[in-house]
Each structure stands twice: as structure tokens, then as C-alpha cells.
C-alpha positions as CSV (number, residue, x, y, z in Angstrom):
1,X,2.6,34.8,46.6
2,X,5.5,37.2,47.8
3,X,7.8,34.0,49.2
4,X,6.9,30.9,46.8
5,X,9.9,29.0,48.1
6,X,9.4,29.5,51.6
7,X,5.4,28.6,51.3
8,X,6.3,25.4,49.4
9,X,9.0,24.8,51.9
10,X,6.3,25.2,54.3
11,X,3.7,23.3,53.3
12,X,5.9,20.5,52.1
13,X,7.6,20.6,55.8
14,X,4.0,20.1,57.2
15,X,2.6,17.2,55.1
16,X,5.1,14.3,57.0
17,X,4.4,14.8,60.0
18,X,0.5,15.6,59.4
19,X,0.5,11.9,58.1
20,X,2.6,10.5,60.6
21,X,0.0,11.8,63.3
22,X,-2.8,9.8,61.1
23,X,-1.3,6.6,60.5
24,X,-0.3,6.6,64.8
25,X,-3.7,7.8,65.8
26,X,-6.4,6.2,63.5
27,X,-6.9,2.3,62.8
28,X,-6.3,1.1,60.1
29,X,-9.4,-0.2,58.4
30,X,-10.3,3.3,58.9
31,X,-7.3,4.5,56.6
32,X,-8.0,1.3,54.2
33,X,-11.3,2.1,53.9
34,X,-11.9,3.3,50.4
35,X,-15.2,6.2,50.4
36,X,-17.1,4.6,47.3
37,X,-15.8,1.9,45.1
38,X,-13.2,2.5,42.7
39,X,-12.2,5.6,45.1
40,X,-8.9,6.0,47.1
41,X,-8.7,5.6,50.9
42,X,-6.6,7.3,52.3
43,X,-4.0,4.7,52.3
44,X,-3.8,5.2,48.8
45,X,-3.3,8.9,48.7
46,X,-0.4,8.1,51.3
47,X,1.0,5.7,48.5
48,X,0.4,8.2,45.8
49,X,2.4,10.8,47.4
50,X,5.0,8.0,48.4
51,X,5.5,7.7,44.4
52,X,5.4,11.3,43.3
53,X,8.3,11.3,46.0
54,X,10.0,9.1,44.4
55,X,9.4,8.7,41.3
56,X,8.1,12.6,40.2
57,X,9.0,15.7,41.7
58,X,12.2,15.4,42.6
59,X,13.0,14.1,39.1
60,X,11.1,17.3,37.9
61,X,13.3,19.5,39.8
62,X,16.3,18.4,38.5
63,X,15.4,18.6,35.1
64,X,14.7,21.6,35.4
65,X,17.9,22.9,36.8
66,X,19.1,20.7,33.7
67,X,17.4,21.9,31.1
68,X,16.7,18.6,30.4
69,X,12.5,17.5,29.0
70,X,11.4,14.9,31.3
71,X,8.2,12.5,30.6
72,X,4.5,12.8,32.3
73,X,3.6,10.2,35.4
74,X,0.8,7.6,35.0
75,X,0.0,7.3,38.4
76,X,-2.3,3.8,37.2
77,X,0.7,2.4,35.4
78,X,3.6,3.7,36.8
79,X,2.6,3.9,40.7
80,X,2.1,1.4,43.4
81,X,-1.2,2.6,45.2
82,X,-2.9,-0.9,45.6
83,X,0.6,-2.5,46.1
84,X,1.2,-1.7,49.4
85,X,1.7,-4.8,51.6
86,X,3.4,-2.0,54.6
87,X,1.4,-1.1,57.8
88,X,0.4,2.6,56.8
89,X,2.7,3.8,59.8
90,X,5.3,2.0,57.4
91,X,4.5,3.8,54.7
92,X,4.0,7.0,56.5
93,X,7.9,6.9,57.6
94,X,9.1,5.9,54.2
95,X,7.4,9.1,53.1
96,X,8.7,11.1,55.4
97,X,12.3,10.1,55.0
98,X,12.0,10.6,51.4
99,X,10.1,14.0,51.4
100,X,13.3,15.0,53.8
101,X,15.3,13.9,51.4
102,X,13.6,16.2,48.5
103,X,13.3,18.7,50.8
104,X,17.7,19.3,51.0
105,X,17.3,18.8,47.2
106,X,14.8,22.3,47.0
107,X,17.0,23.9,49.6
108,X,19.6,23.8,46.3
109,X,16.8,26.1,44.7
110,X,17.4,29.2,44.3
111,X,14.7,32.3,43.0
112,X,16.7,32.5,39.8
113,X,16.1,29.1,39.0
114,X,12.1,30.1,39.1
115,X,12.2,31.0,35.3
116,X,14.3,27.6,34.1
117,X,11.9,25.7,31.6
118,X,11.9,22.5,30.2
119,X,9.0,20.4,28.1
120,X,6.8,18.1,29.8
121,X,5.8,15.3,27.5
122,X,2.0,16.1,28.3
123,X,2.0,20.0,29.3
124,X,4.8,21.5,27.1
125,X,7.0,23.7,28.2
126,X,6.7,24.6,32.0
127,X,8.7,26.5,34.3
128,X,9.9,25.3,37.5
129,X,8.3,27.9,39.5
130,X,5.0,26.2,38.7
131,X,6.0,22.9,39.5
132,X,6.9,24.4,42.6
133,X,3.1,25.7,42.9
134,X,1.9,21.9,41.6
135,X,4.1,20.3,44.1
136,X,2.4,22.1,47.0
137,X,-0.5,21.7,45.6
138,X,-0.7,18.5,45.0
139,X,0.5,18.1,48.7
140,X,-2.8,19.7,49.6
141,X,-4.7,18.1,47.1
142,X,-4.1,14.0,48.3
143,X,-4.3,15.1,52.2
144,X,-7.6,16.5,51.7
145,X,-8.5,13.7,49.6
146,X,-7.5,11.3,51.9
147,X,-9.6,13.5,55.0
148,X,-12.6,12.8,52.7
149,X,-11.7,9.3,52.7
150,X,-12.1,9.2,56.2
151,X,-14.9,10.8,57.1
152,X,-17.5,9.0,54.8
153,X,-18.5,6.3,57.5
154,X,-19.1,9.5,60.4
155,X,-20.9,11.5,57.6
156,X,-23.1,8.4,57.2
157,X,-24.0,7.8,60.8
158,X,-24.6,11.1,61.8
159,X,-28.2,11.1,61.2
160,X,-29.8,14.3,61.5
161,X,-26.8,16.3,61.0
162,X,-25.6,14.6,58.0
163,X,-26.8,17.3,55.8
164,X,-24.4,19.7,57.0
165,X,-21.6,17.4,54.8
166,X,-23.3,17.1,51.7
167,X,-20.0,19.1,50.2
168,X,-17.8,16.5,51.5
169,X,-20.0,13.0,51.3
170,X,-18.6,11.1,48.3
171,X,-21.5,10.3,45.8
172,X,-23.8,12.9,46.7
173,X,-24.7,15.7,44.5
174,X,-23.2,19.0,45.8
């Protein structure tokens, strides 16, 4: 990737409002809707990426500039996906506010900061240029997640057609 910065910028710019336009446009028992038990609706991913947010990356980002080992994130222990009480337009807003927040902290990054290192407690050492690539990723990751989510109850009534999803049905073999 010739520009990682500017593609993370990028794609961390896009997720907000990418959600925003979900939670306004879709009900919510559609967003509630977990795809198979024990799965995440998309809610959920929304929460998830509400608590990396806050509680992970940008955290990460400035132990790295520091120098400074930081711990790993339990998502089960240390997150609040089923705790959500907030409309997920709520939660959508406090997610965007707080990925605009992050996002002036990564403006602070510069391309010689790519090579700074510290030790994850899982991973070992890492460089923050590939937390960069994880955060993006990740990003990606929960928002296609959460798209799965949502179209499990359209894959199922689709009748004729619905073997044209088998890669994204939840539960099926692929």
C-alpha cells in the first residue's frame, strides 16, 4: 500500500457515517436481530466498534508513540456488546464522535512513527504500522459482519434464489 496513512484515514473516515446511514434507515429489530444464536447482530458489531474506540485503538496508538507495552482486549470481558440500553442511532452518534476524536489523534501520526514498537501482552512485539492495517481492518471486518447480520431473514425468504447466498447465509456450509 503506497499511502497506509491516507487509506486508513480513509477508511476510518467512511465507517461513521456508513453506520449512521444504517441505524437512520433500517428498524431496529432488523439491526437487533442476531443471524443464528450466539451470533452478533449488527447492533453488537456497532457496540464492538464503540469499545475498540474507546477502550483499544486509540490507547494502542499512543503506546506506541510511548514506547510504552500495553495489554490485549477481551472483547467478552472487557466490552459492553449486550449492554447497550441506547437506540442504535444513539450508539451510532457516540461512535462517530468518538471515532472523530481518534481520528485528530492519528492526524498526530507521522510515517516515521510506522516503525515504533511496543509488546502486546498476547502478540509480542508489534509495530504501529500494523496496528494501523488492524485498525482498518477491523473497521472492515465488524461492518461486513454486521451486513451479514442483516441479510439472514432476505436470504431466508428468497425462495428460489436463495442459493445464490450460500457464501453469506450464516450456518450453511460454504
Amino acid at each position: 500500500m503506497d499511502n497506509l496513512l491516507q487509506s486508513v484515514q480513509a477508511v476510518l473516515s467512511s465507517t461513521p457515517a456508513r453506520w449512521l446511514s444504517l441505524t437512520e434507515a433500517l428498524p431496529a429489530e432488523l439491526l437487533t436481530r442476531p443471524p443464528a444464536p450466539g451470533e452478533w447482530s449488527a447492533l453488537n458489531c456497532l457496540q464492538h466498534l464503540l469499545d475498540a474506540e474507546r477502550l483499544v485503538f486509540p490507547v494502542r496508538v499512543q503506546c506506541l508513540l510511548a514506547g510504552q507495552d500495553f495489554a490485549a482486549f477481551d472483547p467478552d470481558a472487557q466490552g459492553t456488546v449486550q449492554a447497550s440500553s441506547q437506540t442504535p442511532a444513539a450508539v451510532a452518534a457516540q461512535f462517530a464522535e468518538t471515532r472523530a476524536a481518534n481520528l485528530a489523534l492519528l492526524n498526530q501520526v507521522t510515517l516515521a512513527d510506522f516503525s515504533r514498537t511496543a509488546r502486546h501482552a498476547e502478540l509480542g512485539l508489534v509495530t504501529l504500522a500494523e496496528l494501523l492495517h488492524e485498525w482498518a481492518g477491523h473497521d472492515l471486518m465488524h461492518t461486513v459482519q454486521a451486513e451479514q447480520a442483516l441479510m439472514q431473514p432476505f436470504i431466508a425468504g428468497c425462495g428460489p434464489w436463495r442459493p445464490y447466498f450460500i457464501a453469506h447465509e450464516i450456518g450453511q456450509k460454504k
